[in-house]
NUBABA-327075 format. One line per field, with one value per atom (N, C-alpha, C): residue number from 1; atom name; y, x, z. Coordinates in pm, whole numbers, plus 50000, padded with zeros to 5 digits. Each point is the difference from the previous one (the first is absolute). Example, Ala and Ser with C-alpha at 12.3 -4.5 7.8 and 13.67 -1.06 7.14 Angstrom:
BEGIN
nr: 1/1/1/2/2/2
atom: N/CA/C/N/CA/C
north: 49431/50119/50120/50105/50119/50109
east: 51319/49911/50090/49965/50082/49923
up: 50780/50000/50000/49928/50006/50073
REM end
This chain:
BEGIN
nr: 1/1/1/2/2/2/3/3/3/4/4/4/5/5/5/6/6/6/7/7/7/8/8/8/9/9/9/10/10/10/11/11/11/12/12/12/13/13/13/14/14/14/15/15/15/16/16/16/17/17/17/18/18/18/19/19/19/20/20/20/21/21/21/22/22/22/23/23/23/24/24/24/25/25/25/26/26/26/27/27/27/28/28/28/29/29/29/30/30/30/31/31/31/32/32/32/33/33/33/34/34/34/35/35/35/36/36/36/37/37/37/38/38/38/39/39/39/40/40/40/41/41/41/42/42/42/43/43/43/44/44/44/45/45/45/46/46/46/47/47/47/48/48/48/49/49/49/50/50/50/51/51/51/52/52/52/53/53/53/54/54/54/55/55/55/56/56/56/57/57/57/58/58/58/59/59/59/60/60/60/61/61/61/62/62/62/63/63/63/64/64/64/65/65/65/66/66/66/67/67/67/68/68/68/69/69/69/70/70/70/71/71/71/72/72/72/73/73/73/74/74/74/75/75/75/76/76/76/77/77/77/78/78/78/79/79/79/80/80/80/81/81/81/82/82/82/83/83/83/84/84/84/85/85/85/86/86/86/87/87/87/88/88/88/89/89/89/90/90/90/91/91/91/92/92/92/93/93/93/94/94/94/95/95/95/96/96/96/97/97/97/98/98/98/99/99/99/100/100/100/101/101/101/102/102/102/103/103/103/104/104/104/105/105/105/106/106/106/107/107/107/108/108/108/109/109/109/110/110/110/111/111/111/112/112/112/113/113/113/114/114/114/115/115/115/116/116/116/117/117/117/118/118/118/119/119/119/120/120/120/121/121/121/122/122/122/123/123/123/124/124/124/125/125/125/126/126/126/127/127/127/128/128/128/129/129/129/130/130/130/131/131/131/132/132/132/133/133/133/134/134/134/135/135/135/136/136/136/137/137/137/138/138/138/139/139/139/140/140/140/141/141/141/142/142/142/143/143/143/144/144/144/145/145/145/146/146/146/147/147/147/148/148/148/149/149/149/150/150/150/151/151/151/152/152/152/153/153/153/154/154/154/155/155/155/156/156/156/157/157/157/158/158/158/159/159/159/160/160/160/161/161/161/162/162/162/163/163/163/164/164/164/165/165/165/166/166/166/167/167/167/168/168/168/169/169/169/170/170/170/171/171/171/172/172/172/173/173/173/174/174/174/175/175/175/176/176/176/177/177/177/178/178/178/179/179/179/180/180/180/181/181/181/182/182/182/183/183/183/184/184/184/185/185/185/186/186/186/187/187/187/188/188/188/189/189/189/190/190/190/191/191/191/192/192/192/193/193/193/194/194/194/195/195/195/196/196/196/197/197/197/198/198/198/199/199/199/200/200/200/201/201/201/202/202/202/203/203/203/204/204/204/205/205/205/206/206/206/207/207/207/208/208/208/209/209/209/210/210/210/211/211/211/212/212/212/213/213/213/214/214/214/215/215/215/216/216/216/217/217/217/218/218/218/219/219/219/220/220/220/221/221/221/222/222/222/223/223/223/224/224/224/225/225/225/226/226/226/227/227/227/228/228/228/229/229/229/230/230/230/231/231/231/232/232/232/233/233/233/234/234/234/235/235/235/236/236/236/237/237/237/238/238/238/239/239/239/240/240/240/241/241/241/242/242/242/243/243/243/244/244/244/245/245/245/246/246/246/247/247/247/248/248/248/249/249/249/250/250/250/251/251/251/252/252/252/253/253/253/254/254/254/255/255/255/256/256/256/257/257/257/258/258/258/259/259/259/260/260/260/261/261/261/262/262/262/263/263/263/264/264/264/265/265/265/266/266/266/267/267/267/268/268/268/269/269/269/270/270/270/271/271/271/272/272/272/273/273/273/274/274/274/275/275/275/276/276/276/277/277/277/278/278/278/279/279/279/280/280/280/281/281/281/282/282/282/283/283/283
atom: N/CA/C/N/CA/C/N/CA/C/N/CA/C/N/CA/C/N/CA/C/N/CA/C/N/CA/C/N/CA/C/N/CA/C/N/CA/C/N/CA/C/N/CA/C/N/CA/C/N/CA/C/N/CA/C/N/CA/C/N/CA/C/N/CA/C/N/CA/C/N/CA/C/N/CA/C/N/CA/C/N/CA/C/N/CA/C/N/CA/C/N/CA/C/N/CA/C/N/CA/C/N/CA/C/N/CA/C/N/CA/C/N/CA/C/N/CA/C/N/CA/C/N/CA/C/N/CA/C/N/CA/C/N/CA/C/N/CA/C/N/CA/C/N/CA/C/N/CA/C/N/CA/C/N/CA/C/N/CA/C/N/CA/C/N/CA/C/N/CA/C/N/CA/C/N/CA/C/N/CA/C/N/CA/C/N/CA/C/N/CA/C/N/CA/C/N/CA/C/N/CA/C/N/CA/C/N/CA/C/N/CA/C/N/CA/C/N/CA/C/N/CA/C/N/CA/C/N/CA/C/N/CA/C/N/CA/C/N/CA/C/N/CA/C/N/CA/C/N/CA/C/N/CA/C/N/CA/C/N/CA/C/N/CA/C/N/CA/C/N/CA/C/N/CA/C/N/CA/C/N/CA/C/N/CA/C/N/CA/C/N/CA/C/N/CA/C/N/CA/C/N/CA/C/N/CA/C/N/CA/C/N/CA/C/N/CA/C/N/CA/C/N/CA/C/N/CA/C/N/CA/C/N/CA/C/N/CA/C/N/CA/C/N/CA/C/N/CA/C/N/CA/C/N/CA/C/N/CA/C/N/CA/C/N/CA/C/N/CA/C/N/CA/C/N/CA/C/N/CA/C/N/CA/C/N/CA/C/N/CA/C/N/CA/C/N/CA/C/N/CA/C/N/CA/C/N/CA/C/N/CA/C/N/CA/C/N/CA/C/N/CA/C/N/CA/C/N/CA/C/N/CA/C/N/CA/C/N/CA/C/N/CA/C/N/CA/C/N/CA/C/N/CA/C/N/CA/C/N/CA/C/N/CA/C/N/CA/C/N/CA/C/N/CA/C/N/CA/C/N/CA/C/N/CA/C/N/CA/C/N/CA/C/N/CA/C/N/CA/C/N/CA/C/N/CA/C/N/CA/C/N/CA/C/N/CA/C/N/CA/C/N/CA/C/N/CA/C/N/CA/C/N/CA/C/N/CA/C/N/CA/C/N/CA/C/N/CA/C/N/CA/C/N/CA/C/N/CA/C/N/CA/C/N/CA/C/N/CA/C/N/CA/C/N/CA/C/N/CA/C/N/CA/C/N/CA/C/N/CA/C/N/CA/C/N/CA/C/N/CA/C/N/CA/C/N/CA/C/N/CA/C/N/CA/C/N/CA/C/N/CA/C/N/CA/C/N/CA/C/N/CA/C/N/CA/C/N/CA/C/N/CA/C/N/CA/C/N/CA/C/N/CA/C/N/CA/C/N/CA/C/N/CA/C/N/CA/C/N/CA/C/N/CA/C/N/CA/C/N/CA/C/N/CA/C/N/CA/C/N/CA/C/N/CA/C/N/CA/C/N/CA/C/N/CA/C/N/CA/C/N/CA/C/N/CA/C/N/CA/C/N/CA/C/N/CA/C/N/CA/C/N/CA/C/N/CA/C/N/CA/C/N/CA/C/N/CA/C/N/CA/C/N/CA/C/N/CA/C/N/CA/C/N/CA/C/N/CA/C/N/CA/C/N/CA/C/N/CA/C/N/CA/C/N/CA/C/N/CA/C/N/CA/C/N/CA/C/N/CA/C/N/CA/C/N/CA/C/N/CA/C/N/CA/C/N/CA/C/N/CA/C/N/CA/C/N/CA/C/N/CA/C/N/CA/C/N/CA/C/N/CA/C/N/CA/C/N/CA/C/N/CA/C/N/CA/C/N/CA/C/N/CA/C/N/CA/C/N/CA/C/N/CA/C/N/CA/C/N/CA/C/N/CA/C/N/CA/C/N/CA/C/N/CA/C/N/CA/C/N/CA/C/N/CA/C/N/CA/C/N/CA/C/N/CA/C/N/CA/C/N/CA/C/N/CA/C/N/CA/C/N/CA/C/N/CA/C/N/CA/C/N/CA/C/N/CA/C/N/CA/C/N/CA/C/N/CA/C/N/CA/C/N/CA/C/N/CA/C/N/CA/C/N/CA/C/N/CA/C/N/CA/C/N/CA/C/N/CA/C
north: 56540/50034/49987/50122/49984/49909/49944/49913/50127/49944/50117/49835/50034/49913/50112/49950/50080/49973/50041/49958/50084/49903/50093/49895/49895/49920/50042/50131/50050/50052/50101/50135/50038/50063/50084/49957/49882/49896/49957/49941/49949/50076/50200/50044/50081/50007/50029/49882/49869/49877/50065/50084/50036/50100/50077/50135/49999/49893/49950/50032/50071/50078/49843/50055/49877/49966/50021/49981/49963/49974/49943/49883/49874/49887/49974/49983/49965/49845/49949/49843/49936/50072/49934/50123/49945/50127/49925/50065/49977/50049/49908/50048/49897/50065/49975/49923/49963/49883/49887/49935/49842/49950/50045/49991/49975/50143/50051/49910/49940/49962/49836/49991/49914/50004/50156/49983/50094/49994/50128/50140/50099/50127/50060/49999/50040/49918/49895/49938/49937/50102/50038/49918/49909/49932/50098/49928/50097/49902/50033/49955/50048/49955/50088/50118/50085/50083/49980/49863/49946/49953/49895/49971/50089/50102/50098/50082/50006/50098/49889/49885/49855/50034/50048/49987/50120/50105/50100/50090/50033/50086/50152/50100/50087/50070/50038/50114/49865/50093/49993/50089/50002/50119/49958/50069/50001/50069/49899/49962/50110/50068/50065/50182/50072/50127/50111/49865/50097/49976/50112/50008/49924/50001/49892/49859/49946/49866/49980/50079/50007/49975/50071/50016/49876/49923/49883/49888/50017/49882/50009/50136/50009/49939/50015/49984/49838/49924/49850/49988/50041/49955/49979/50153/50027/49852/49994/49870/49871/50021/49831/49990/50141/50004/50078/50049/50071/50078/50052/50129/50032/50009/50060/50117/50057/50132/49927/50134/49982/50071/50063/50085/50003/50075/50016/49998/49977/50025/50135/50054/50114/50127/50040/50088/49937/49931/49959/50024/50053/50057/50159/50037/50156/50024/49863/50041/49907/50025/49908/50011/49895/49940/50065/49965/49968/50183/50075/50174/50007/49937/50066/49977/49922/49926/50094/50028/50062/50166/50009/50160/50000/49910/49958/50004/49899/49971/50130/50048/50170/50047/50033/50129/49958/49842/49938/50023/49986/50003/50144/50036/50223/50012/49966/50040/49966/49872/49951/49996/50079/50086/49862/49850/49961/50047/49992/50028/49882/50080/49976/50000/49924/50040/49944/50006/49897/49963/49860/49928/49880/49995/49900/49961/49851/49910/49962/50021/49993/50093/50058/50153/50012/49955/49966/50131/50092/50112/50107/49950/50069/50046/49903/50057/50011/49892/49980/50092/49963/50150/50116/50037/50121/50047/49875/50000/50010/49968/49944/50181/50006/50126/50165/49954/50068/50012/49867/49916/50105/49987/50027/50147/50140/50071/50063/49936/50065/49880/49907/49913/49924/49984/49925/49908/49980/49907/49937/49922/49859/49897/50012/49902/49880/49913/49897/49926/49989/49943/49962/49910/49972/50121/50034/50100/49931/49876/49911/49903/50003/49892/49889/49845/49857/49989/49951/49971/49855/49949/49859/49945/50038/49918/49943/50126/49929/49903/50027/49936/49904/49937/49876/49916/50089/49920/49974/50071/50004/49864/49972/49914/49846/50001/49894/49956/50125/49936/49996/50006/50020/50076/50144/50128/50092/49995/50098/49928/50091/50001/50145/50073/50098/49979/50112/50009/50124/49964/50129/50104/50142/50100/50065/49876/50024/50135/50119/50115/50101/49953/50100/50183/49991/50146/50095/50023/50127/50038/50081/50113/50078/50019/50093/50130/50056/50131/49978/49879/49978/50015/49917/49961/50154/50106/50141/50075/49989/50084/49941/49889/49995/50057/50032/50000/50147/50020/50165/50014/50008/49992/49961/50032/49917/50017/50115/50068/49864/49960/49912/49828/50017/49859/49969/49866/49998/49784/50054/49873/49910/49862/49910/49901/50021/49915/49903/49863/49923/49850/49923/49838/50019/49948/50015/49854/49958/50111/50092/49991/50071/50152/50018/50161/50052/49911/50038/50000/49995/49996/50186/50087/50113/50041/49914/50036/49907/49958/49907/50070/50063/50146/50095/49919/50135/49951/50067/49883/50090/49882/50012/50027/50032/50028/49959/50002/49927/49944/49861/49923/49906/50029/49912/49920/49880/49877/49957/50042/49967/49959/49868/49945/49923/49911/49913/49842/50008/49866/49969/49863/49975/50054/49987/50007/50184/50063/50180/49988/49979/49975/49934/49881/49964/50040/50068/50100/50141/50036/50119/50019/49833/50068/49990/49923/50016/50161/50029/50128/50116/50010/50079/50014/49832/50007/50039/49935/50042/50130/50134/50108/50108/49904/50065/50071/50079/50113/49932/49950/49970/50110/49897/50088/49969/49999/50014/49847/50047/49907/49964/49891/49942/49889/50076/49940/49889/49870/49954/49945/50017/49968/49879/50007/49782/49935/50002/49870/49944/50057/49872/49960/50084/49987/49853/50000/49817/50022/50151/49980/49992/50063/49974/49986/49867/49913/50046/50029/50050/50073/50121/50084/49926/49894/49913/49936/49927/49962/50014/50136/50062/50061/50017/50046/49908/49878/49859/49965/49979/50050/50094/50086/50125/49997/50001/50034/49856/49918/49835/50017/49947/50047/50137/50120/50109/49976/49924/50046/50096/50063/50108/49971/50049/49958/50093/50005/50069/50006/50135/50034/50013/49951/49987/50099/50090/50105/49970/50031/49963/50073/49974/50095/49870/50053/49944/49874/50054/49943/49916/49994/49877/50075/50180/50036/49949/50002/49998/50115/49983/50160/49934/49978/49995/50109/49999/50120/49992/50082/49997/50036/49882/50081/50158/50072/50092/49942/50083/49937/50050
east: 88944/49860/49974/49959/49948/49848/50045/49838/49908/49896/49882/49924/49925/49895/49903/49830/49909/49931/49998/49923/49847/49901/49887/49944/49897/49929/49900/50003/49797/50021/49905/49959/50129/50063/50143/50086/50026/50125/49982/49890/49987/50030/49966/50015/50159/50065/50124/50120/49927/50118/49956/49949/49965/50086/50050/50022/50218/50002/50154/50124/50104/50055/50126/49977/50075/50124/50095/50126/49990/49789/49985/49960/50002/49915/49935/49875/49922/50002/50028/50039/49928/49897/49873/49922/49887/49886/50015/49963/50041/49822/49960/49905/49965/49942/49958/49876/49882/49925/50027/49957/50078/49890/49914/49893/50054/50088/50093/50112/50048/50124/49998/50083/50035/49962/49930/49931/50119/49921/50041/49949/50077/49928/50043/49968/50078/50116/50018/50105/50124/49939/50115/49971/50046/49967/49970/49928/49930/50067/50062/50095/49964/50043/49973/50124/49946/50095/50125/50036/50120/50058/49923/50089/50017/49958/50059/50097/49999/50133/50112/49987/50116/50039/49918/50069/50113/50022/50066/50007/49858/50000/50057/50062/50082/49868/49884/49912/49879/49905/49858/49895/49935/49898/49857/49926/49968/49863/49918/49900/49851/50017/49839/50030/49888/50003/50013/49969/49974/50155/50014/50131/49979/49940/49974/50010/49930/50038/50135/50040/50132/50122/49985/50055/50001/49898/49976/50077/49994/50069/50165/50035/50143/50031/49984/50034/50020/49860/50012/50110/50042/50158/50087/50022/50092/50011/49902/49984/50051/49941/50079/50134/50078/50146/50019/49871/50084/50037/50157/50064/49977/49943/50001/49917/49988/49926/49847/49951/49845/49927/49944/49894/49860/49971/49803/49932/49903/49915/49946/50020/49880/50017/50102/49958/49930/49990/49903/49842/50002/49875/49985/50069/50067/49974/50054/50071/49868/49898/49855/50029/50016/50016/49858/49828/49882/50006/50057/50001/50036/50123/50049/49992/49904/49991/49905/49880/49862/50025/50153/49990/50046/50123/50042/49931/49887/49885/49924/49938/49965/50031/50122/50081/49981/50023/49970/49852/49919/49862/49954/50014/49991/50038/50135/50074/49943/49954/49902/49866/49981/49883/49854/50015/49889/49928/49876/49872/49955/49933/49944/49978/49948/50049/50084/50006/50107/49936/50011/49915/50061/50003/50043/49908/50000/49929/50089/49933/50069/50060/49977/50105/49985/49968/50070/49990/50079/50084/49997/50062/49959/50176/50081/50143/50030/49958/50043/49908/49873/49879/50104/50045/50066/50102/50095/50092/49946/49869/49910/49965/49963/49933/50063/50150/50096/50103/49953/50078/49918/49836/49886/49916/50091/49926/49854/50011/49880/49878/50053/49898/49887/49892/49935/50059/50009/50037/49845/49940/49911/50055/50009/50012/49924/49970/49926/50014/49978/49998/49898/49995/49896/50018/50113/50019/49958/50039/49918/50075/50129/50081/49918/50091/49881/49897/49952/49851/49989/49884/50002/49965/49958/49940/50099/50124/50159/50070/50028/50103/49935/49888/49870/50068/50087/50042/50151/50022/50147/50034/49918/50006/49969/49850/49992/50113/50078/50092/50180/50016/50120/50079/49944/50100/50054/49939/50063/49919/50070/49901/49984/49955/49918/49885/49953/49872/49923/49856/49941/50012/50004/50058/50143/50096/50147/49926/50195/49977/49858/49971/49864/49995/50162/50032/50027/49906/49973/49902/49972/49903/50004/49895/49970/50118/49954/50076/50139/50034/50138/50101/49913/50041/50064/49870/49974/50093/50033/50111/50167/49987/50211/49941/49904/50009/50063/50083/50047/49881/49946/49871/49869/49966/49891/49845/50049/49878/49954/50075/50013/49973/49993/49941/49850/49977/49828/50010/49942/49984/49874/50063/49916/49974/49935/49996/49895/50075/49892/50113/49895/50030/50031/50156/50021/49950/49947/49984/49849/49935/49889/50049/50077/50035/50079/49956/50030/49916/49850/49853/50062/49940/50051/50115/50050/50169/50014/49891/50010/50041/49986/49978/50156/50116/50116/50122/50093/50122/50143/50055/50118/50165/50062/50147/50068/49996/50105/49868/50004/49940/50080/50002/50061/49922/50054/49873/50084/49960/50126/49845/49933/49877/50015/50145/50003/49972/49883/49958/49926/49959/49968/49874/49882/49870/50066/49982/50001/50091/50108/50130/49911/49936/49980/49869/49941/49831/50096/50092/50070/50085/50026/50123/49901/49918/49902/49959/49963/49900/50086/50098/50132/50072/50060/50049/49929/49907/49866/50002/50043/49944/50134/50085/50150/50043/50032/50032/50122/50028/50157/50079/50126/50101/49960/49920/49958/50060/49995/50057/49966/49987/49975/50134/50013/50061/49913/50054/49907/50078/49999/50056/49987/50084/50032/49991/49991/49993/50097/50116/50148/49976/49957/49989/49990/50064/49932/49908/49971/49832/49898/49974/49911/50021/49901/50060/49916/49858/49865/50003/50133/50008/50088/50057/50081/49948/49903/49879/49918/49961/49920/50099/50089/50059/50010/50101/49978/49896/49857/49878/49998/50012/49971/50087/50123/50115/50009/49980/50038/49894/49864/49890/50023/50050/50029/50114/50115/50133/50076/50015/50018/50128/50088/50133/50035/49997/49971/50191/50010/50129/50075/50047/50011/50107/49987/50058/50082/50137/50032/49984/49874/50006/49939/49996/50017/49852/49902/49855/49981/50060/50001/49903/49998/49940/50005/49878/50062/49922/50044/49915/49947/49902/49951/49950/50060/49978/49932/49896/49894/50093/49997/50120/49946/50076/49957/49916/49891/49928/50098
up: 20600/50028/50149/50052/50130/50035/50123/50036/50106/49975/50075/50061/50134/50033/50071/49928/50032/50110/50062/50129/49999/49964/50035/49861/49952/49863/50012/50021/49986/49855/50011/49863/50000/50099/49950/49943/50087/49934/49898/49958/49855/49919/50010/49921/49984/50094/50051/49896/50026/49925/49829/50006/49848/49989/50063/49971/50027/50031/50045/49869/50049/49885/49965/49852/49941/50087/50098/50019/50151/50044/50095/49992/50084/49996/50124/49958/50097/50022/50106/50078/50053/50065/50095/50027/50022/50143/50103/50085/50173/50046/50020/50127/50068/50126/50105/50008/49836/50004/50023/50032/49980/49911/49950/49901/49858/50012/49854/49984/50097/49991/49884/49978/49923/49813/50015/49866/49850/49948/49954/49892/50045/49916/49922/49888/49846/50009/50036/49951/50114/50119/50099/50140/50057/50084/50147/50043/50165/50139/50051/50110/50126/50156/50089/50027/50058/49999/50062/50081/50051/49894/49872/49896/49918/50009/49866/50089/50122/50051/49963/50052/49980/49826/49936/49880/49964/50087/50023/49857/49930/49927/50016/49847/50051/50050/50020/50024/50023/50120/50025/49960/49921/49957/50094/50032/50154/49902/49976/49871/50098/50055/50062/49932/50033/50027/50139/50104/50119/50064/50079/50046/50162/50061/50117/49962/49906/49975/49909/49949/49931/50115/50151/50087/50092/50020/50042/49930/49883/49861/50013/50027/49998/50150/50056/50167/49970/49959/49989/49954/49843/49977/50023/50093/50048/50100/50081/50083/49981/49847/49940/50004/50012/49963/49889/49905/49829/50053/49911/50044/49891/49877/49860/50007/49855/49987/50007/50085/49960/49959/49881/50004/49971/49990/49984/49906/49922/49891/49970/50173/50040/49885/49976/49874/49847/49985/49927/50012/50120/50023/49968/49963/50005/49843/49912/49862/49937/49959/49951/49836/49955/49873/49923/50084/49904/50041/50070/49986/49910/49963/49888/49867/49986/49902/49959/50047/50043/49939/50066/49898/49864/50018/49877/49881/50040/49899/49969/50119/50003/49857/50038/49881/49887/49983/49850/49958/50079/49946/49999/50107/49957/49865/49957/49897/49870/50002/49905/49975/50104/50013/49973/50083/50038/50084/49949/50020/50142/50089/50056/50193/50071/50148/50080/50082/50117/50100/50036/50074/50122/50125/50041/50105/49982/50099/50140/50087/50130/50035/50099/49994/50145/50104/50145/50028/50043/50069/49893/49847/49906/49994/50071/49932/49877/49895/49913/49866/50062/49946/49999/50071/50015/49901/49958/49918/49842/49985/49869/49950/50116/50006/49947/50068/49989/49865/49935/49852/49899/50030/49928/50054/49958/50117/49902/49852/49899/50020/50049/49999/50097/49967/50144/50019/50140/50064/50070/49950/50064/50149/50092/50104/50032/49989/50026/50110/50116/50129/50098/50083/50102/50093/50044/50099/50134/49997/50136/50007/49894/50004/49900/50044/49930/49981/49902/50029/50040/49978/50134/49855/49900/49913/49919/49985/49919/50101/50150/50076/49994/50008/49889/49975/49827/49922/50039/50063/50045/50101/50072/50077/49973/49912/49900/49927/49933/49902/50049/50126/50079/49936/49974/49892/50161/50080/50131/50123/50062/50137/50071/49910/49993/50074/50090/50068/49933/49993/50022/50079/49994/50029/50020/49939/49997/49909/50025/49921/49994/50171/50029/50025/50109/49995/49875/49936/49920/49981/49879/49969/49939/49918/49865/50067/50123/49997/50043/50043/50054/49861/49894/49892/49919/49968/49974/50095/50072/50040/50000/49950/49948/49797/49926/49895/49989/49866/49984/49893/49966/49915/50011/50122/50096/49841/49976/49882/49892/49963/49929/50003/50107/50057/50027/49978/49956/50046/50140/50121/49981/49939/50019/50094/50102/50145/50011/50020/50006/49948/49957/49975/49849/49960/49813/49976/49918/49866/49988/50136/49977/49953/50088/50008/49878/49916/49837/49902/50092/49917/49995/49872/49961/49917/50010/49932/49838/49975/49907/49893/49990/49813/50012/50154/49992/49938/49987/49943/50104/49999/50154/49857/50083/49951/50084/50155/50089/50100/50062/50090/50107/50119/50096/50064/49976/50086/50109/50114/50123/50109/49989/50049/50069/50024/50058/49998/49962/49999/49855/50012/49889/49909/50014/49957/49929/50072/49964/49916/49978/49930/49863/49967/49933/49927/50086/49940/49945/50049/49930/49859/49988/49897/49858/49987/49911/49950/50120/49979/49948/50060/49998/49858/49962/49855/49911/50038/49843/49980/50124/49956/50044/49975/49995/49861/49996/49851/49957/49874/49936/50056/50068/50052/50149/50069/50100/50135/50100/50091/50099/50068/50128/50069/50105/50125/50082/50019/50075/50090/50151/50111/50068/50069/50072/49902/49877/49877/50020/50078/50036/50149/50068/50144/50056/50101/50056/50139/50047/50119/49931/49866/49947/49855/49993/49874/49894/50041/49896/49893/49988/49912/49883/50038/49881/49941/50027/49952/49948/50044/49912/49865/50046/49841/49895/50031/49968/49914/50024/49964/49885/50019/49942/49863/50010/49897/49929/50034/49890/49904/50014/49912/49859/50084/49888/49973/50010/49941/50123/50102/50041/50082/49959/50085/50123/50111/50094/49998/50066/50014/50139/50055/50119/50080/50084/50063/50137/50033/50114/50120/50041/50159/50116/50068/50139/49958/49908/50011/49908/49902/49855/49915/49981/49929/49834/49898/49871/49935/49892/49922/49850/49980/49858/49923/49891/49899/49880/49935/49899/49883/49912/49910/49894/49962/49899/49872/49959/49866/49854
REM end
């Protein structure tokens, strides 16, 4: 069995020591906190990146997406002395697990012909709108967003309850039309702008077939999944994003919450974000 050491104990790495092919072992994370160091994540001790080169693992997986700091990380090694392989995470940004899951699910629910619309909370830029949109080209697509980024009244609770350190107006650069022009189905989309769960006064009487809650933080996450399940069609599905994540803790929580009370076993997806997907079973 070959050894791997991850260098990088944020979001990626955590989710990277997940994704490690049986005939690899993961030995340590390596970073550069001295915060992180001594602890450990999923199991796997966090070292500085001098003791995990000293441990002369066969490979470095080089735990980010951006290729500048990927480039910075290798150089250090090299520094320490590793002569081993090193490579990147960065196609993992390329190959999205909750995409594919998202059409996956698509085809199953077309096919079974649930009833109803497609809906996601948080939609930023509207990349992932895009993909929903594109899964669902018969169906409305609902957006729900501030379009202003945070609100001051959640990062509130966020800060009260040490779930991030999220500011108001993080995720400010967008807009209804920024959003409306990556959609291939712009027709079909029907923009709710404003503070959730207000911006769901109207929608009470509709029923959803696919819903993405990608909110970030806690409070919205937890005013949504209520409103959402209740009026989810059997068969029907929701993705809910960062529920594994470690920048923001709020969406685990709120699931936590949510799924113990009903029974609801949330299913957990491997992509870069700690997506999970809960499903309405068939009647």
């Amino acid at each position: 069995m070959k050894t791997i050491a991850l260098f990088g104990a944020g979001q990626v790495g955590a989710m990277v020591s997940r994704l490690i092919a049986p005939d690899w072992e993961a030995v340590c994370f390596a970073d550069n906190s001295a915060d992180k160091r001594g602890s450990l994540l999923h199991g796997i001790p966090v070292l500085s990146p001098g003791e995990a080169a000293a441990m002369k693992p066969d490979a470095f997986c080089l735990c980010v997406t951006d290729s500048g700091r990927a480039g910075e990380m290798e150089r250090q090694l090299r520094a320490l002395g590793y002569e081993g392989e090193i490579f990147t995470a960065a196609p993992l940004a390329v190959f999205d697990a909750r995409a594919a899951a998202l059409r996956q699910l698509s085809e199953q629910i077309n096919a079974l012909g649930v009833p109803g619309d497609a809906a996601e909370l948080g939609s930023y830029r509207g990349d992932f709108a895009a993909v929903i949109n594109a899964a669902f080209p018969e169906r409305r697509l609902h957006i729900f967003d501030t379009f202003e980024g945070f609100a001051e009244a959640d990062v509130a609770v966020e800060r009260s309850e040490g779930l991030s350190r999220a500011k108001a107006g993080d995720f400010s650069a967008t807009g209804v039309e920024a959003v409306m022009s990556r959609l291939p189905h712009p027709g079909l989309a029907v923009f709710h702008k404003g503070w959730f769960p207000d911006t769901f006064r109207g929608c009470e009487g509709l029923r959803f077939a696919f819903v993405s809650v990608d909110a970030d933080l806690y409070a919205p996450t937890a005013a949504a999944l209520p409103l959402f399940w209740d009026r989810l069609s059997p068969g029907g599905a929701i993705l809910v994003h960062d529920a594994g994540g470690t920048q923001y803790l709020g969406p685990a929580r709120a699931l936590r919450e949510f799924c113990a009370p009903r029974r609801i076993l949330p299913t957990p997806l491997s992509d870069l974000h700690g997506t999970v997907l809960l499903r309405k079973p068939l009647e």
